[in-house]
N, C-alpha and C positions, 0 to 999 in steps of 0.2 A: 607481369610478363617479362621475361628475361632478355637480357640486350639480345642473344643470339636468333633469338626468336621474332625479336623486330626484326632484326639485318636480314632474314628470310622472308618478304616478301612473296605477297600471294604473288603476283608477277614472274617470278622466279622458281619458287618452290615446284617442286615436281610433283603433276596429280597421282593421287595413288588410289583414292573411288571417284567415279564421275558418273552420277544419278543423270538420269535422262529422261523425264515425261513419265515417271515413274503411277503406277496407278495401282490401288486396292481394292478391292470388293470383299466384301462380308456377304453371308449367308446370314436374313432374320425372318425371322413369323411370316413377315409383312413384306421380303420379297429383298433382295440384291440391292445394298448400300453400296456405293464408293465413299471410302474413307480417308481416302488417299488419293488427290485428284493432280496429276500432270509434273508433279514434285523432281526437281533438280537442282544440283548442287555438286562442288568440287571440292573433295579435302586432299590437301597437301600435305609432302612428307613437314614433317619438324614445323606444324602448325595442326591450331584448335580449331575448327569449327563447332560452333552453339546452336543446335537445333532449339530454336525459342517459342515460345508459347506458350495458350492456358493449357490447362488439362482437357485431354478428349481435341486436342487439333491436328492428331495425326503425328506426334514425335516419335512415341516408342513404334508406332506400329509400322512407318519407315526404316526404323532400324530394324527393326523384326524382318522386314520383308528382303531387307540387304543383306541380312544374315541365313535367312531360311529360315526363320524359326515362327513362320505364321502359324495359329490354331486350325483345326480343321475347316472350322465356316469360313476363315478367310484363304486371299488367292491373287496372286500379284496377275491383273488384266491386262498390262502394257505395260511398256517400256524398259530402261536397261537398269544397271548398276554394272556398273564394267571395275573391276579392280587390276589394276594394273594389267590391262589390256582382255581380260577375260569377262564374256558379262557372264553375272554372276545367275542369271534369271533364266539361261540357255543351258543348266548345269542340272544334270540330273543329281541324286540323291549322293550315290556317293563319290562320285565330283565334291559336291558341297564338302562332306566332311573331308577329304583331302584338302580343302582349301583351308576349312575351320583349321586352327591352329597355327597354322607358318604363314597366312595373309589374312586373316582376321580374324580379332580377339573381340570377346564382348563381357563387359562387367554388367551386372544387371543391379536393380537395386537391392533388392532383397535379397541380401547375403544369406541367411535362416533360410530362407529356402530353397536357393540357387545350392545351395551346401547337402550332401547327400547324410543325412543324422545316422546313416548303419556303417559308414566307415570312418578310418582316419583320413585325418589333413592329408599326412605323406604318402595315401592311399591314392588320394583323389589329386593331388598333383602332379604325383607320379604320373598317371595314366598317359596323359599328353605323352610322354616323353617312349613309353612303354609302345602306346599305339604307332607314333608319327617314326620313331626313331631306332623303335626295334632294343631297348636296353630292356635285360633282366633287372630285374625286384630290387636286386639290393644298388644298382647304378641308377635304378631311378629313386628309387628314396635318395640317393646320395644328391639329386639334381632338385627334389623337393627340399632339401634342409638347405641347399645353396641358396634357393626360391625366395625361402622366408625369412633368408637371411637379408636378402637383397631389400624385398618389401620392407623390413624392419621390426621382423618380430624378433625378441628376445627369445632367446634359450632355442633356437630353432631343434637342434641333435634332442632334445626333450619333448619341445612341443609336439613335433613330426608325428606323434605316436597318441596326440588326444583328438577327441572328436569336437566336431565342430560348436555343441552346445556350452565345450570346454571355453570359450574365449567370448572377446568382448562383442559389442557392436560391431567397435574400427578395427581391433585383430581379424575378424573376420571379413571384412571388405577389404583389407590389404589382401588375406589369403585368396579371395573372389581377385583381387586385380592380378595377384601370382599367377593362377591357372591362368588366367587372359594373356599373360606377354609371359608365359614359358618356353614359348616357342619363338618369339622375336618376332608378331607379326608386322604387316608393314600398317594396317588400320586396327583399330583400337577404337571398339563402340561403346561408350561410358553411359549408359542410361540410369538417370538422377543417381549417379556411384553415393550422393552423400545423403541421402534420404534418414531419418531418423535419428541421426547424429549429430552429435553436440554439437557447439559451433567449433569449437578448438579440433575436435574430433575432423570436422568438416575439414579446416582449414589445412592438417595435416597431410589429408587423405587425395586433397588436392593439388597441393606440395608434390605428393607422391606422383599425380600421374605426370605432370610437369616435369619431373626428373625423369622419367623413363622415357616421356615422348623427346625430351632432348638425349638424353643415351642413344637412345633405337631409331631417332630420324623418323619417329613414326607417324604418322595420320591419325589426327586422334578428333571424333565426332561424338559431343557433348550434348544429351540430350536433358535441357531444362527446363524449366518454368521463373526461376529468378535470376534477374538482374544483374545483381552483385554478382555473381559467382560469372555472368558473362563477360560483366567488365572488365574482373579482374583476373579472368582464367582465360580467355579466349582471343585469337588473333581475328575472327571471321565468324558472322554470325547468319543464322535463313531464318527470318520469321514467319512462324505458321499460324494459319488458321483455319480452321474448317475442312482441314483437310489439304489446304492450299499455302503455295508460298505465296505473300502477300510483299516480303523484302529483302531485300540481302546484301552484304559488303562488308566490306571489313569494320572491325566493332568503331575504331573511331570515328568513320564516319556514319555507320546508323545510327551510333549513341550520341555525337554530335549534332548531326543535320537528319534527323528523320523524315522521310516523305512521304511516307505514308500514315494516312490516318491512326489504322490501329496499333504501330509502333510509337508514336505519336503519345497516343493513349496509355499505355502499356509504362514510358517512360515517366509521363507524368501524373503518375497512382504510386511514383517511389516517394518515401519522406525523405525532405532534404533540406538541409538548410536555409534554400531557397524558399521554399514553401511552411517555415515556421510562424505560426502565428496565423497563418489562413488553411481553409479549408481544403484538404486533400482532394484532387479531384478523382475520377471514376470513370471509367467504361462504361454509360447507359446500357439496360437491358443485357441478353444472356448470347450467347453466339445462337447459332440456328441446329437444330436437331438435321443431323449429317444424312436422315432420309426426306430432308424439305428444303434442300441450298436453294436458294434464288437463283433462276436464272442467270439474269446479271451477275455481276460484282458481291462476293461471299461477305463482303463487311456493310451491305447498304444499309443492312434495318438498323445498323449501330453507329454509322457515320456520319457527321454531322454537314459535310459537306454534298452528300447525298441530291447526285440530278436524276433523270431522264433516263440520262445516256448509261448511267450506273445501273439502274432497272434492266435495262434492256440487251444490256453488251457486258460480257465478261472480260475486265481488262488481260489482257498480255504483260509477263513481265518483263518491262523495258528498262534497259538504262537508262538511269536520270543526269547522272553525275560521276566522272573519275572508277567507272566502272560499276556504282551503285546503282541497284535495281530496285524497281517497285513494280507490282502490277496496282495499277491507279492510272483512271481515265485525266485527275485534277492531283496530281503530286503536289505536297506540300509545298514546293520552292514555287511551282509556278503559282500556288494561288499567294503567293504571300507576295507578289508584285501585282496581285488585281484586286483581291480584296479586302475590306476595310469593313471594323468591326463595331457597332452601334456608338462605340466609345471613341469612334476617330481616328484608331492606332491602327498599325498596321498589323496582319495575321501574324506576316513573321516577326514582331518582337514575340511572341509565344513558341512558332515554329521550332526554334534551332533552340530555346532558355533549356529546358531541361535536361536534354541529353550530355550537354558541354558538363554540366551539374554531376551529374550523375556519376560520369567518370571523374571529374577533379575530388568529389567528394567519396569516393569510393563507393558511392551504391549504399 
């Protein structure tokens, strides 16, 4: 994380989306899921936010829903995404594309097929510039070959002119983050950008968005499943499950102080130093099939602190701490001043061990 990017402060930094009670539905066999349940969150200019979780807990399909780009059987049911003062969900069709490009950009994972195989590179990044901008063929290749100059592809005045099967993995996901910020939007949705690629490859490609989101001031919403990549890429993190946010705040305090169970969980299934020599712990059992959520509380069957009150009441996400939220009826901090654990110790010498880990150790 770059000093400039500390000294920017959630506090400070300017919202550029702000999710609101957000909801999804699918269309299945067996009748209207919510996949997406009540989901909100704030990314700011010249900061990351980490949409975190397992797979299947509602990350990409929150971005999808921000962006427009649900499948036919899904359908955003409620609430907003307002990007810099417009919600985005009140926006008929070509609204939407006026917005896509000059206020947000989306890299997806699958660069092979995000990438159109019947044209050139300079073809397809031209377009942005062609569509939004009004320049002829040869002003927009000229703004393509700047593009992939910028991302860091070699020989760009050459490349401009091959097709996308032409290049590597990571050539092609820089060319995938070209199109996304050729227009300088002010949000920037990265869904898993490093999926399939090496680790060095990974590490580059992360490099990369970090220098653009500090260029371009931009808002930039990281949609993950590991750790590492959140500790060391991101200022602000929502952890999801089930559909549901379950956490949120800035990375050094969720990674530090977690209080909620299933982040809790989630941090201590990282190897780390800490944990050499003893056995890795684990998340019991599977999350809940997204057409059977429990009434209560979306994490009970897999929570160890599991009451009553969780059965029967689906918690609210409440501040705990310094602006950190959790939806949990028994947050971590407070059971780790009540209770005590067959062995005498207290909850919280486990509480807060692993996250602090996590990040000194890099993940």
């Amino acid at each position: 994380m770059s000093q400039s990017t500390i000294e920017k402060s959630a506090s400070t930094a300017t919202p550029v989306l702000e999710v609101k009670n957000l909801d999804v539905d699918i269309r299945t066999p067996r009748g209207v899921v919510r996949v997406v349940s009540q989901v909100g969150f704030t990314a700011r200019a010249g900061r990351t936010l980490a949409l975190l979780g397992e797979s299947g807990c509602g990350k990409s399909m929150t971005a999808k829903a921000i962006a427009g780009l649900l499948d036919s059987v899904a359908h955003v049911a409620g609430g907003e995404a307002i990007l810099q003062g417009q919600d985005l969900n009140q926006m008929s069709d070509k609204q939407r594309r006026a917005v896509a490009g000059p206020g947000l950009g989306m890299v997806f994972q699958d660069a092979l097929t995000a990438l159109n195989p019947v044209y050139t590179i300079g073809t397809q990044l031209g377009e942005a510039f062609r569509i939004h901008r009004g320049m002829n063929k040869k002003q927009a290749k000229a703004q393509a070959i700047d593009l992939m100059r910028r991302v860091g592809i070699p020989e760009p005045e050459t490349r401009v002119n091959s097709y996308p099967h032409q290049f590597s993995g990571g050539m092609r996901q820089r060319i995938l983050i070209a199109m996304a910020v050729a227009l300088s939007p002010r949000l920037l949705i990265a869904d898993e950008p490093t999926t399939a690629l090496d680790v060095t490859v990974q590490a580059q490609i992360m490099d990369l968005l970090a220098k653009l989101r500090e260029e371009a001031d931009m808002a930039v919403v990281l949609i993950t499943h590991d750790l590492a990549v959140v500790a060391e890429e991101s200022d602000d993190v929502c952890v999801m499950y089930a559909g549901n946010v379950v956490e949120q705040g800035t990375v050094e305090q969720v990674f530090a102080n977690p209080t909620h169970p299933y982040t809790k969980g989630l941090l201590d299934s990282v190897p780390t130093d800490a944990h050499r020599g003893t056995e890795l712990s684990s998340i019991p059992g599977s999350p809940p099939e997204l057409s059977k959520i429990p009434a209560g509380c979306v994490y009970q069957e897999r929570c160890p602190f599991a009451a009553q009150k969780c059965r029967d009441e689906r918690p609210a996400l409440r501040t705990t701490a310094d602006g950190q939220q959790a939806a949990c009826h028994f947050p971590l901090t407070s059971l780790a001043a009540s209770i005590e654990n067959p062995g005498g110790t207290q909850q919280s010498d486990n509480t807060t061990r692993t996250g602090a880990h996590v990040l000194s150790e890099g993940a």
